[in-house]
PyMOL commands that place a pseudoatom at each C-alpha (Angstrom):
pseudoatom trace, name=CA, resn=UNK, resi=1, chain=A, elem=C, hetatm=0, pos=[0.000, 0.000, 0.000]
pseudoatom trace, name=CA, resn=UNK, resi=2, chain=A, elem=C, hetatm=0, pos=[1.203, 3.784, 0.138]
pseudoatom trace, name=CA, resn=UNK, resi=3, chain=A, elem=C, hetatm=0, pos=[0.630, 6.780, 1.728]
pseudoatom trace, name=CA, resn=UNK, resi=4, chain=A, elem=C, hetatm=0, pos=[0.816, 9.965, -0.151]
pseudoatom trace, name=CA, resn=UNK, resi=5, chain=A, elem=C, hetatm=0, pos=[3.070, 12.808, -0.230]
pseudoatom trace, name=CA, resn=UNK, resi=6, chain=A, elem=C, hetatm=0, pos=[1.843, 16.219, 0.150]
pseudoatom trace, name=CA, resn=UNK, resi=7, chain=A, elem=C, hetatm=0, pos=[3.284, 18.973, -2.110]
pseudoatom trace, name=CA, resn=UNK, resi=8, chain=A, elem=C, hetatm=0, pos=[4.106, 22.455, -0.242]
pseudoatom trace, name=CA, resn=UNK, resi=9, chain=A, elem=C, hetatm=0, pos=[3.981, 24.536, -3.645]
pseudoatom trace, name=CA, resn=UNK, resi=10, chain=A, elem=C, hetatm=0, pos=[0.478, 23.064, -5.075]
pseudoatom trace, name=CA, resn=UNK, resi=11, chain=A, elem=C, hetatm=0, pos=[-2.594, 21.054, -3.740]
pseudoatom trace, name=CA, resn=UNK, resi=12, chain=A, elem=C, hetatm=0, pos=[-2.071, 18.058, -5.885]
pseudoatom trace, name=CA, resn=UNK, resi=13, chain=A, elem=C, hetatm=0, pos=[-0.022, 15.429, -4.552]
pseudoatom trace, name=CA, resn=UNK, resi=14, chain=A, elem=C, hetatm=0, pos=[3.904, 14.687, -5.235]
pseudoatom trace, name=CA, resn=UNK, resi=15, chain=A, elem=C, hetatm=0, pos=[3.380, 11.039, -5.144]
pseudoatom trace, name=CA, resn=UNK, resi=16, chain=A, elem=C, hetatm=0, pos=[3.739, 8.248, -3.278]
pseudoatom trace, name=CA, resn=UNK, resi=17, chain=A, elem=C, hetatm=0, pos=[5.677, 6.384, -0.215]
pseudoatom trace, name=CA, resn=UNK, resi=18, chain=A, elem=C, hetatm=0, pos=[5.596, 2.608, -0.449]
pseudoatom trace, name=CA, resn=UNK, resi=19, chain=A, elem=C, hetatm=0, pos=[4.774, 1.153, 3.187]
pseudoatom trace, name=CA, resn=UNK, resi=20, chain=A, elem=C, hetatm=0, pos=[3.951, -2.087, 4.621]
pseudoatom trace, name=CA, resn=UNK, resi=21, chain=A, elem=C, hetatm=0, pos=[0.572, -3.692, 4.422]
pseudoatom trace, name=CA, resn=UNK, resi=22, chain=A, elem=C, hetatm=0, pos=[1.322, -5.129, 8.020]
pseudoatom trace, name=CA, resn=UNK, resi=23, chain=A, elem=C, hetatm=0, pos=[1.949, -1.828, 9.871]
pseudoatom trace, name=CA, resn=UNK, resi=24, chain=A, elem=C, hetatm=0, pos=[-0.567, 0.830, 8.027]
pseudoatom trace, name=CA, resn=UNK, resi=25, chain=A, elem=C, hetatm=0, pos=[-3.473, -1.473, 6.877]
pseudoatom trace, name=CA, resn=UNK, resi=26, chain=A, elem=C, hetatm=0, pos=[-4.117, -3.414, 9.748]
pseudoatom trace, name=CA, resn=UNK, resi=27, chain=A, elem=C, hetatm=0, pos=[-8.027, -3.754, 11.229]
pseudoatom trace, name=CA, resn=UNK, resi=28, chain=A, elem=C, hetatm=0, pos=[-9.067, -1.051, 13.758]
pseudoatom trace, name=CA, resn=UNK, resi=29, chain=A, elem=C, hetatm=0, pos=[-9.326, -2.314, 17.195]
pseudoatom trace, name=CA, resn=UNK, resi=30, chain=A, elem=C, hetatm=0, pos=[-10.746, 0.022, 19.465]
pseudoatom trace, name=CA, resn=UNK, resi=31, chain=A, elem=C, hetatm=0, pos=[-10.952, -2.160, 23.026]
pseudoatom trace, name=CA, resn=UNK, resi=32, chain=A, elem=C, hetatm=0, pos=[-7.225, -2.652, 22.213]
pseudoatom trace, name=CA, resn=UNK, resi=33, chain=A, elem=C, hetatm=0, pos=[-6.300, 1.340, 21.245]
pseudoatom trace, name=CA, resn=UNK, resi=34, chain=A, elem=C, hetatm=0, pos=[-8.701, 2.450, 24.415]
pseudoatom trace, name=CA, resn=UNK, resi=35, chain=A, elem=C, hetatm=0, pos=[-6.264, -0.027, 26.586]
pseudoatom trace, name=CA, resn=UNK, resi=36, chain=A, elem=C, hetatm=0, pos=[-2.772, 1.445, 25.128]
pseudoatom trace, name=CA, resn=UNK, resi=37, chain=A, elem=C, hetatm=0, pos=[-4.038, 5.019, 25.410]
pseudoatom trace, name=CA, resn=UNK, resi=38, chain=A, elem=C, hetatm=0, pos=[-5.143, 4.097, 29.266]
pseudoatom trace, name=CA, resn=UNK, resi=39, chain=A, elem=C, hetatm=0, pos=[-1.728, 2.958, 29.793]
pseudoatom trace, name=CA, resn=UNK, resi=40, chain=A, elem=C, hetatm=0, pos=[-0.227, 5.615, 28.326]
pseudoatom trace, name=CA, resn=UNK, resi=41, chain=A, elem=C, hetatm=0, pos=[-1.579, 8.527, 30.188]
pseudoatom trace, name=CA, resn=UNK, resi=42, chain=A, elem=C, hetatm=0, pos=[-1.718, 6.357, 33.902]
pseudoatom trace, name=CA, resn=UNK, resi=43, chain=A, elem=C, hetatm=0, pos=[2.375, 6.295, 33.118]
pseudoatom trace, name=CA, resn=UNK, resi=44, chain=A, elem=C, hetatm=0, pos=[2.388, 10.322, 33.077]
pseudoatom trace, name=CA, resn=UNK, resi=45, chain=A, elem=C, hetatm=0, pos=[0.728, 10.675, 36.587]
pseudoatom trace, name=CA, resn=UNK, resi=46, chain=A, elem=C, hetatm=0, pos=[3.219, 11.705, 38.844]
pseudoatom trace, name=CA, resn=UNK, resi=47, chain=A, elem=C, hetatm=0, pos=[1.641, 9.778, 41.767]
pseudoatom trace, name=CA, resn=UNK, resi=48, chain=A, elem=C, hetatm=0, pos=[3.765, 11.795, 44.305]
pseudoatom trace, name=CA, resn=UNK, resi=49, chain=A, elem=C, hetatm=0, pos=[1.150, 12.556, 46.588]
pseudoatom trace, name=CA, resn=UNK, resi=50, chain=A, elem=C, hetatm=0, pos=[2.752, 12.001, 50.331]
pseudoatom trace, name=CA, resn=UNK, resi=51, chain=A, elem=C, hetatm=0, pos=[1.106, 12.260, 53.942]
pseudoatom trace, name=CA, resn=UNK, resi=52, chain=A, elem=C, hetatm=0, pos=[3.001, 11.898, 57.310]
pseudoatom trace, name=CA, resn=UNK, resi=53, chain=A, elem=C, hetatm=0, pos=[1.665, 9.112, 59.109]
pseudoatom trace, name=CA, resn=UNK, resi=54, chain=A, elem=C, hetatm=0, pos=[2.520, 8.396, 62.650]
pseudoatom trace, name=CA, resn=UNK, resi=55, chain=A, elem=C, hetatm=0, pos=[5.650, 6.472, 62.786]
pseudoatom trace, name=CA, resn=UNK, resi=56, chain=A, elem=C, hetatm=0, pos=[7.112, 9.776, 60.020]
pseudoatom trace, name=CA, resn=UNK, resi=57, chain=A, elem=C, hetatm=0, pos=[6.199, 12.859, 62.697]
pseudoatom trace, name=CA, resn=UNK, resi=58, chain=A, elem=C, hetatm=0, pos=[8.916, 13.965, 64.600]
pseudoatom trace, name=CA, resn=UNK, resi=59, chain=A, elem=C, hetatm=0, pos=[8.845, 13.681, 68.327]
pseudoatom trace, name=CA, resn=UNK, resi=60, chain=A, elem=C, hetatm=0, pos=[6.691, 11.566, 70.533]
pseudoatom trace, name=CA, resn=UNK, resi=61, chain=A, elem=C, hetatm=0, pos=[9.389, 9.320, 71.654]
pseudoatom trace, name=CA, resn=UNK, resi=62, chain=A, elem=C, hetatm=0, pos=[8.442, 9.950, 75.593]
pseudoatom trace, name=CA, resn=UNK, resi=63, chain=A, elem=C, hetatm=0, pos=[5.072, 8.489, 76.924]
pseudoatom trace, name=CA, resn=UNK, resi=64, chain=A, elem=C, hetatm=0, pos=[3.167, 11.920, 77.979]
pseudoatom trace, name=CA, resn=UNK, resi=65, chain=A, elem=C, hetatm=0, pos=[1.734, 10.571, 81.423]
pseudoatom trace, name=CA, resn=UNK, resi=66, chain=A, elem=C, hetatm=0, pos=[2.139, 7.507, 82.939]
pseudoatom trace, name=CA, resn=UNK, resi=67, chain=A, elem=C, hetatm=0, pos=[-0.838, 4.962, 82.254]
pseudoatom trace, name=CA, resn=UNK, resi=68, chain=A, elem=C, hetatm=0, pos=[-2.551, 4.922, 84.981]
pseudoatom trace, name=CA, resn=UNK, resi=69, chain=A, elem=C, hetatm=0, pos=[-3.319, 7.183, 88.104]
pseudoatom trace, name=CA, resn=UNK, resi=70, chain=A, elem=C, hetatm=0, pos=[-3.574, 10.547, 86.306]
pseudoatom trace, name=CA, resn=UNK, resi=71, chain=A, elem=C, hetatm=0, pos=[-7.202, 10.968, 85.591]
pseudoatom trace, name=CA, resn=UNK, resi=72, chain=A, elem=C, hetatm=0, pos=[-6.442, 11.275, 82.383]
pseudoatom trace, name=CA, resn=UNK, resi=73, chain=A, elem=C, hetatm=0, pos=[-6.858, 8.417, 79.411]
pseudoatom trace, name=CA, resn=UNK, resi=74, chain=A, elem=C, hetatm=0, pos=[-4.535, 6.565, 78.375]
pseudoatom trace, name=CA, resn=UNK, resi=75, chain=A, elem=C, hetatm=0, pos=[-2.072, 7.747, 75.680]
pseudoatom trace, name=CA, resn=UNK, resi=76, chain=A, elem=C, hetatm=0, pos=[1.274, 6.419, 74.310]
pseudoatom trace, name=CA, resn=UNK, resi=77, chain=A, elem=C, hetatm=0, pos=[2.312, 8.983, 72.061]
pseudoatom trace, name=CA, resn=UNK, resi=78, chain=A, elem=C, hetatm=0, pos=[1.778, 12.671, 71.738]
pseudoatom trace, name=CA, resn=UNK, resi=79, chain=A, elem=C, hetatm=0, pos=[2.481, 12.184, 67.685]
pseudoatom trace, name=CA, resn=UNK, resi=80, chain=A, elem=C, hetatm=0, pos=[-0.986, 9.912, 67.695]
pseudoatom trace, name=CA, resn=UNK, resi=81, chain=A, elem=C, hetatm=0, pos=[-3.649, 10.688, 64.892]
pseudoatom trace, name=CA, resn=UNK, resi=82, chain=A, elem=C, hetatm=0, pos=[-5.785, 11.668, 67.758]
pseudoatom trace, name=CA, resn=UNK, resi=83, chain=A, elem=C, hetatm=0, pos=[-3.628, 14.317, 68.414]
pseudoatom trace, name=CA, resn=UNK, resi=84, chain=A, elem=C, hetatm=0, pos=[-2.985, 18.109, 66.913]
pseudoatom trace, name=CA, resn=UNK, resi=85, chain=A, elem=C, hetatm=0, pos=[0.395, 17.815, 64.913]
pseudoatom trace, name=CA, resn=UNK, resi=86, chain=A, elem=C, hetatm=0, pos=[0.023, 14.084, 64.841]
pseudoatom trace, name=CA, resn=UNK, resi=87, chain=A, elem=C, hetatm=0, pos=[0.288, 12.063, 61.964]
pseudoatom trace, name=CA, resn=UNK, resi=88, chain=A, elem=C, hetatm=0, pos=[-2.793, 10.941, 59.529]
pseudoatom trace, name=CA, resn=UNK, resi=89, chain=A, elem=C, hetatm=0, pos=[-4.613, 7.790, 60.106]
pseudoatom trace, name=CA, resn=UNK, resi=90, chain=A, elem=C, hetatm=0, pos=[-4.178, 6.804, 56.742]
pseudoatom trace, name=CA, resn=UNK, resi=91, chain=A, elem=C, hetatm=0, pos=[-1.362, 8.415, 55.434]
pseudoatom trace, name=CA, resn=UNK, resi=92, chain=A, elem=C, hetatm=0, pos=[-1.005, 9.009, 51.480]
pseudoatom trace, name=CA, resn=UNK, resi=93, chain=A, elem=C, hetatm=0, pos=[1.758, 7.152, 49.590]
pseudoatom trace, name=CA, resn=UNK, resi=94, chain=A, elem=C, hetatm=0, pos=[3.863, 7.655, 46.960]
pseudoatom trace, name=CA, resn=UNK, resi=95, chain=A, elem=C, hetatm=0, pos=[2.866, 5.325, 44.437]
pseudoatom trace, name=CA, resn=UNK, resi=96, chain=A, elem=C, hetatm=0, pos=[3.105, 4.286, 40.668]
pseudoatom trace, name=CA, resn=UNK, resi=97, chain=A, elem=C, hetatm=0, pos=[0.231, 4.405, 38.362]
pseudoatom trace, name=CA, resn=UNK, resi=98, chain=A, elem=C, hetatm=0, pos=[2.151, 2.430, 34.785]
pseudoatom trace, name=CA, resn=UNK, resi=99, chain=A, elem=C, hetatm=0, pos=[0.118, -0.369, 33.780]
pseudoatom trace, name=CA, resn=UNK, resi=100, chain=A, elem=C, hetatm=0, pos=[1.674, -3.474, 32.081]
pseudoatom trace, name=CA, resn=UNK, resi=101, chain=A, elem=C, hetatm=0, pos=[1.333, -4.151, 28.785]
pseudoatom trace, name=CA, resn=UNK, resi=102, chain=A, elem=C, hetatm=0, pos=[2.859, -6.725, 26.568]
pseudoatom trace, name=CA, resn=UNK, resi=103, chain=A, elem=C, hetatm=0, pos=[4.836, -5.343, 23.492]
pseudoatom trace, name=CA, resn=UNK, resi=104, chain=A, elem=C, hetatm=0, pos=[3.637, -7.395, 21.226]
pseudoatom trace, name=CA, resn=UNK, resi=105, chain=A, elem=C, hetatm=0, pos=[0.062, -5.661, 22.043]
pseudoatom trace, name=CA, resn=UNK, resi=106, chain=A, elem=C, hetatm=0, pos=[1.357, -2.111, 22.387]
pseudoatom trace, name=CA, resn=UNK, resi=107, chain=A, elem=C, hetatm=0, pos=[3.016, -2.394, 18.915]
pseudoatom trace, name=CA, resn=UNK, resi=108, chain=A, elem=C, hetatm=0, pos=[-0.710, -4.042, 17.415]
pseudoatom trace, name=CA, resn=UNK, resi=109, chain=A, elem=C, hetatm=0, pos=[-2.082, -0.829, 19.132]
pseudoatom trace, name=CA, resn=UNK, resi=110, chain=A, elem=C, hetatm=0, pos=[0.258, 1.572, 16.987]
pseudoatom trace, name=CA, resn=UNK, resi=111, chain=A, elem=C, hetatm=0, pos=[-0.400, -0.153, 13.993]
pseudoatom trace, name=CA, resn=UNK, resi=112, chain=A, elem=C, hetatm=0, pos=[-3.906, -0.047, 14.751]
pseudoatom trace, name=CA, resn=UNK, resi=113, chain=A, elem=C, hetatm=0, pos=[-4.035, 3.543, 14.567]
pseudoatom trace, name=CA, resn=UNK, resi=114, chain=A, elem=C, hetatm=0, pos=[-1.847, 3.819, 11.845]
pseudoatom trace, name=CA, resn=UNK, resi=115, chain=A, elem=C, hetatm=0, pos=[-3.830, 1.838, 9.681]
pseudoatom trace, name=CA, resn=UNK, resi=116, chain=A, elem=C, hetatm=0, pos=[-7.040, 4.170, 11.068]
pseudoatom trace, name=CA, resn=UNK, resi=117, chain=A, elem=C, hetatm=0, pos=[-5.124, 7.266, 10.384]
pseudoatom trace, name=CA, resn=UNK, resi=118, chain=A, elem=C, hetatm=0, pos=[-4.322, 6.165, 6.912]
pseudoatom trace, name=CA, resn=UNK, resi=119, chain=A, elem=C, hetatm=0, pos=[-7.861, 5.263, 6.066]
pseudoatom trace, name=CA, resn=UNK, resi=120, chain=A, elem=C, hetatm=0, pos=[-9.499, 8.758, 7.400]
pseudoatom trace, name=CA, resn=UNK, resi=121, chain=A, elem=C, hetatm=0, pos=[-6.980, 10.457, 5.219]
pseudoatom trace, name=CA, resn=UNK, resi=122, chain=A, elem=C, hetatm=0, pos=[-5.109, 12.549, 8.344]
pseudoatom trace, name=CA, resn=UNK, resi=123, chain=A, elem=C, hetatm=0, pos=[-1.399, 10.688, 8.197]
pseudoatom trace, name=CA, resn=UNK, resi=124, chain=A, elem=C, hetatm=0, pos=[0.354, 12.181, 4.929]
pseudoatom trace, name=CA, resn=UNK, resi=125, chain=A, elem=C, hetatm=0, pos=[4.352, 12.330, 3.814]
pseudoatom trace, name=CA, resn=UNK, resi=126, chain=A, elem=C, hetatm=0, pos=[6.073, 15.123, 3.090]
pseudoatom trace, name=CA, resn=UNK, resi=127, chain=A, elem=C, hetatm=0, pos=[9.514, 15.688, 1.700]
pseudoatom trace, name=CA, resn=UNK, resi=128, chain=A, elem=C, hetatm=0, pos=[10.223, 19.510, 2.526]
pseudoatom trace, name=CA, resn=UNK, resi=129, chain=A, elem=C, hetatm=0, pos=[8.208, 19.675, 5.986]
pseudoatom trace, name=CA, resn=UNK, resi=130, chain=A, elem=C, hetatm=0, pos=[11.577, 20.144, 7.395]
pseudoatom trace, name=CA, resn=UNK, resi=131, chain=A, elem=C, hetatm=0, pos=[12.492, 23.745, 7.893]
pseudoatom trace, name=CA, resn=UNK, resi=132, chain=A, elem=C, hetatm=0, pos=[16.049, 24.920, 6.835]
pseudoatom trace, name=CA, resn=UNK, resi=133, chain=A, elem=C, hetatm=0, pos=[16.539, 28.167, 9.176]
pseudoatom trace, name=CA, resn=UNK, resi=134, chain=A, elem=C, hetatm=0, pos=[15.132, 27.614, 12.781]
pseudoatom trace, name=CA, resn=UNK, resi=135, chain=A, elem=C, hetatm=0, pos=[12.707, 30.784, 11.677]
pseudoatom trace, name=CA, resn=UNK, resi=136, chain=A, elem=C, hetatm=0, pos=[9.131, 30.033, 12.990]
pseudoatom trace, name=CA, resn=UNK, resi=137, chain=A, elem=C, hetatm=0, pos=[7.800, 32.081, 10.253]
pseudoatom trace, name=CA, resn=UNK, resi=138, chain=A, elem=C, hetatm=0, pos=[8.915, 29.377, 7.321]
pseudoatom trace, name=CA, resn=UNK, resi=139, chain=A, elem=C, hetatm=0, pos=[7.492, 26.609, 9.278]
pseudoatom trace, name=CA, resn=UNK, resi=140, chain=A, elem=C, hetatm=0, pos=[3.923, 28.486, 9.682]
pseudoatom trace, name=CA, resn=UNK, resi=141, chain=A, elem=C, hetatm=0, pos=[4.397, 28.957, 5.990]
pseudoatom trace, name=CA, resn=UNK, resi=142, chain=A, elem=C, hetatm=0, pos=[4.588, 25.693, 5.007]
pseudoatom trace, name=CA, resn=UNK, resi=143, chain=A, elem=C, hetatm=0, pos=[1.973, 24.489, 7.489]
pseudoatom trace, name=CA, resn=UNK, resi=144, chain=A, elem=C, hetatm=0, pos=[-0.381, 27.137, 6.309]
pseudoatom trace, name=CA, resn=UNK, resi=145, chain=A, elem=C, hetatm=0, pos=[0.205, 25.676, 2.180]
pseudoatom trace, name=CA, resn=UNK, resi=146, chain=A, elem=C, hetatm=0, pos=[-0.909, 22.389, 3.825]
pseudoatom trace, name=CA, resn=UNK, resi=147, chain=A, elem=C, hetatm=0, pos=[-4.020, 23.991, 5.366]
pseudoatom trace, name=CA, resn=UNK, resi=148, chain=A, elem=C, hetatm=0, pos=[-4.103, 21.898, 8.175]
pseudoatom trace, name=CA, resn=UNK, resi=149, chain=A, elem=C, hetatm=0, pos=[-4.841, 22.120, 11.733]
pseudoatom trace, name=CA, resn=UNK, resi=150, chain=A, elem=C, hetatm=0, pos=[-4.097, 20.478, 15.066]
pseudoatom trace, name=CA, resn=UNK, resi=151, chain=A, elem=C, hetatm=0, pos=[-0.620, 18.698, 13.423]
pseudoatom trace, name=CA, resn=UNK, resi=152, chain=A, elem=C, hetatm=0, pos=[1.572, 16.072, 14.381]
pseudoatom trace, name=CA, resn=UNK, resi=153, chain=A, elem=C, hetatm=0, pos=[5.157, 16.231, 12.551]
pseudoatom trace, name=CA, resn=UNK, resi=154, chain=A, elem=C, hetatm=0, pos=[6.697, 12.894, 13.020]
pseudoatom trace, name=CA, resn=UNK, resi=155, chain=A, elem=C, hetatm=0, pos=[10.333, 13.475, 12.003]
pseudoatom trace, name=CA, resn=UNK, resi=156, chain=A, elem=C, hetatm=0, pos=[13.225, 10.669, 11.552]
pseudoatom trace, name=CA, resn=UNK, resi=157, chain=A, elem=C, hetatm=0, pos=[15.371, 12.786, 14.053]
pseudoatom trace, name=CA, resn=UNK, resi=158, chain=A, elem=C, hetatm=0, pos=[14.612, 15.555, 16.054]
pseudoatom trace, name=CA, resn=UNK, resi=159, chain=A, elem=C, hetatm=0, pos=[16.227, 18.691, 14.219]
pseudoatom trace, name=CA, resn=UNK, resi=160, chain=A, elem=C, hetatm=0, pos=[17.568, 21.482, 15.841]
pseudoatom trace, name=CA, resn=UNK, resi=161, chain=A, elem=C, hetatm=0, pos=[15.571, 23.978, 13.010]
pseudoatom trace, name=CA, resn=UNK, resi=162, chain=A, elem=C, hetatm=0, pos=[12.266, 21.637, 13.695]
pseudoatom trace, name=CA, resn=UNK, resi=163, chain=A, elem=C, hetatm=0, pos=[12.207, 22.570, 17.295]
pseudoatom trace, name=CA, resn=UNK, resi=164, chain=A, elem=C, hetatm=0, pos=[13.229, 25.786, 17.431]
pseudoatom trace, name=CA, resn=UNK, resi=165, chain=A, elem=C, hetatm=0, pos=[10.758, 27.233, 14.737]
pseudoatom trace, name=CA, resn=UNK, resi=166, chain=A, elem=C, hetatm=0, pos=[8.221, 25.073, 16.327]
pseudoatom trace, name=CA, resn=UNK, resi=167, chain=A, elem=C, hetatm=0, pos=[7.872, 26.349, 19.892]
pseudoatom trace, name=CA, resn=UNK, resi=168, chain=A, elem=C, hetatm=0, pos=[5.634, 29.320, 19.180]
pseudoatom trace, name=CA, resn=UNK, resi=169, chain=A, elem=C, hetatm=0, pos=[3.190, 27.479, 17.328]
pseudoatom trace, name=CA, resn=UNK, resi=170, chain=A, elem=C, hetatm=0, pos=[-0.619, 26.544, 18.895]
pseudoatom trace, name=CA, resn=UNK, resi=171, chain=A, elem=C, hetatm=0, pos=[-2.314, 23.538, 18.309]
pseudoatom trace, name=CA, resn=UNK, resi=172, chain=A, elem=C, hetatm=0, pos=[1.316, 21.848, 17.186]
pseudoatom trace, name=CA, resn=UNK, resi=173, chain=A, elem=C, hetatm=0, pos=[3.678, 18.858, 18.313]
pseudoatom trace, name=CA, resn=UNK, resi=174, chain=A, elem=C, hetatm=0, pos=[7.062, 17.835, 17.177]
pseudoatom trace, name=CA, resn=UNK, resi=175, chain=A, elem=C, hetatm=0, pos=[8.170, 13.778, 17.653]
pseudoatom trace, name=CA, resn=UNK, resi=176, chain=A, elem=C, hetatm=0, pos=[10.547, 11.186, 16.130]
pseudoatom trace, name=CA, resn=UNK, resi=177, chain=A, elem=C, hetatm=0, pos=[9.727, 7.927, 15.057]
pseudoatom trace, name=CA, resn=UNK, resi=178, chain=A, elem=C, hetatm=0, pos=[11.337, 6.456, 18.075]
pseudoatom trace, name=CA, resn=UNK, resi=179, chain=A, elem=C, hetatm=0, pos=[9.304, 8.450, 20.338]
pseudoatom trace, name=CA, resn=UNK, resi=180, chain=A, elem=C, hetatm=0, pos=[5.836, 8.033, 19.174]
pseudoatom trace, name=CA, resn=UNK, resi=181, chain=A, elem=C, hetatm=0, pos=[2.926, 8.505, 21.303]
pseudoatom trace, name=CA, resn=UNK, resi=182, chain=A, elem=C, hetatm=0, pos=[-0.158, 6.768, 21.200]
pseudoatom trace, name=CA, resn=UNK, resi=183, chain=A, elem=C, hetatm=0, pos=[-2.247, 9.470, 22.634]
pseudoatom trace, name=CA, resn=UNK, resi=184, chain=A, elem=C, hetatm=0, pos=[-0.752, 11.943, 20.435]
pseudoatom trace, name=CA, resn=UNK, resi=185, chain=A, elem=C, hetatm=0, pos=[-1.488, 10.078, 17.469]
pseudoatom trace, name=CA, resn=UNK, resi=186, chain=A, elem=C, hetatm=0, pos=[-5.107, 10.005, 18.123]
pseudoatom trace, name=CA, resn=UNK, resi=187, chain=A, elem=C, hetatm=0, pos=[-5.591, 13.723, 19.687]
pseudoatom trace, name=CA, resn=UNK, resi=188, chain=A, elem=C, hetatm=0, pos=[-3.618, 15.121, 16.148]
pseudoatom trace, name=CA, resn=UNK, resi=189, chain=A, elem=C, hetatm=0, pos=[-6.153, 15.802, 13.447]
pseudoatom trace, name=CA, resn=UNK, resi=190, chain=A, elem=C, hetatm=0, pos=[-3.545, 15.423, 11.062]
pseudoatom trace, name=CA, resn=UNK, resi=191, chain=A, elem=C, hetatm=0, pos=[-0.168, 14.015, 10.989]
pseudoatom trace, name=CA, resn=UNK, resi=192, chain=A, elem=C, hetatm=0, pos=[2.577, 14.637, 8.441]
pseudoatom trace, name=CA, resn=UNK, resi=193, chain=A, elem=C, hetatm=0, pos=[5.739, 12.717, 8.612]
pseudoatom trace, name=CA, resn=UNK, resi=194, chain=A, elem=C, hetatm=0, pos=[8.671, 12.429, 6.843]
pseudoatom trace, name=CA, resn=UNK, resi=195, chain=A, elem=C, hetatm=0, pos=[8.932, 9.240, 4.164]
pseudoatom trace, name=CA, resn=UNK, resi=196, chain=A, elem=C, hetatm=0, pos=[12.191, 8.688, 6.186]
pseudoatom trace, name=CA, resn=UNK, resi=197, chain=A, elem=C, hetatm=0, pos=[10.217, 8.790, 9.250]
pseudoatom trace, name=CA, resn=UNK, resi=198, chain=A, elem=C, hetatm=0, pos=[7.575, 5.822, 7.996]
pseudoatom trace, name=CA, resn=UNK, resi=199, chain=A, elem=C, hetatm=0, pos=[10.192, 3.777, 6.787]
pseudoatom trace, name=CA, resn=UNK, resi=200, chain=A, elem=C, hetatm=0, pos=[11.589, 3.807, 10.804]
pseudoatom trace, name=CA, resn=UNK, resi=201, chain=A, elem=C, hetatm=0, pos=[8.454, 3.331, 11.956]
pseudoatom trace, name=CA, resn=UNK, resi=202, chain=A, elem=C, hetatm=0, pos=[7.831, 0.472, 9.630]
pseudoatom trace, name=CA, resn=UNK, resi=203, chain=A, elem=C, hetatm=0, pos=[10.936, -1.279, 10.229]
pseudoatom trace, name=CA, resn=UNK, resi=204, chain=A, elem=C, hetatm=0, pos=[10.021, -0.543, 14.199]
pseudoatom trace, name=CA, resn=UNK, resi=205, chain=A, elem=C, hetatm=0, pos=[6.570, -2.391, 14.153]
pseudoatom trace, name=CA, resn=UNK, resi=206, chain=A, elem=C, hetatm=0, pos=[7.150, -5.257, 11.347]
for i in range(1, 206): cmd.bond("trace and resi %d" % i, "trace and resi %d" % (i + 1))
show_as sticks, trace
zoom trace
């Protein structure tokens, strides 16, 4: 199968990128894309949420009164969650949120969405995407020829002119090939990648 390659200087196409069968024409499989996008964004929560609990106060190390005879009740430990400045009865812990999931069903999951992307018509090559002065003004050029909106460039490698001219731009995301994320694949609208990019995400997936 191929994907086509968008022309910068007309609205007709430039040609054509050759690409695996396996990797961009695969069935979509939503309970499968829904599970690798759930991973995905459980792996970004921090989960660094932290409470004190009783044993993690300071001080306390002295009975206050001895147990019995004082009219008072019975205490061991002024740092008890009974206490003001004690600790909490059930104290918050830093935790991890990452799911497991096999590779050979996060890589199904990419091609998945590939193979979606493909068929709506919102993943298209490009040969001259790639800016040639880090000027944010030729990239918005070039984006605005495509007249598209909400874009994903996927390049081979991350270029130093790519990210530069691309930090002032809304509603825009830079990646490699190596680095591709499933949830930003599906939030884009429309992706453009290099053909050297597809061919290293082909050989990545096969």
């Amino acid at each position: 199968m191929s994907v086509k390659i968008a022309a910068l200087n007309s609205a007709d196409s430039a040609g054509e990128v050759e690409v695996s069968e396996d990797v961009f024409g695969r069935e979509y499989n939503e309970a499968l894309i829904h599970q690798l996008a759930t991973k995905t964004m459980a792996g970004l929560r921090s989960g660094t949420k932290a409470q004190k609990n009783r044993s993690a106060v300071s001080g306390g190390g002295a009975k206050p009164w001895k147990q019995k005879g004082a009219g008072r009740a019975r205490s061991g430990t002024i740092r008890s969650p009974l206490w003001r400045g004690g600790g909490a009865t059930f104290a918050a812990q830093p935790r991890s949120f990452e799911q497991k999931l096999n590779k050979k069903m996060y890589r199904a999951g990419i091609r998945s969405i590939l193979s979606e992307l493909v068929r709506q018509n919102r993943l298209t090559a490009s040969l001259d995407i790639m800016p040639t002065t880090p000027k944010t003004k030729e990239l918005v050029a070039k984006l605005k020829e495509l007249g598209k909106s909400r874009i994903l460039i996927i390049a081979d490698e991350l270029d130093e002119n790519l990210y530069l001219s691309s930090r002032n731009i809304v509603n825009l995301e830079i990646t490699t090939a190596k680095e591709l994320d499933p949830v930003m694949l599906i939030a884009a609208e429309n992706i453009i990648a290099t053909p050297a990019a597809l061919k290293s995400i082909e050989a990545q997936l096969l």
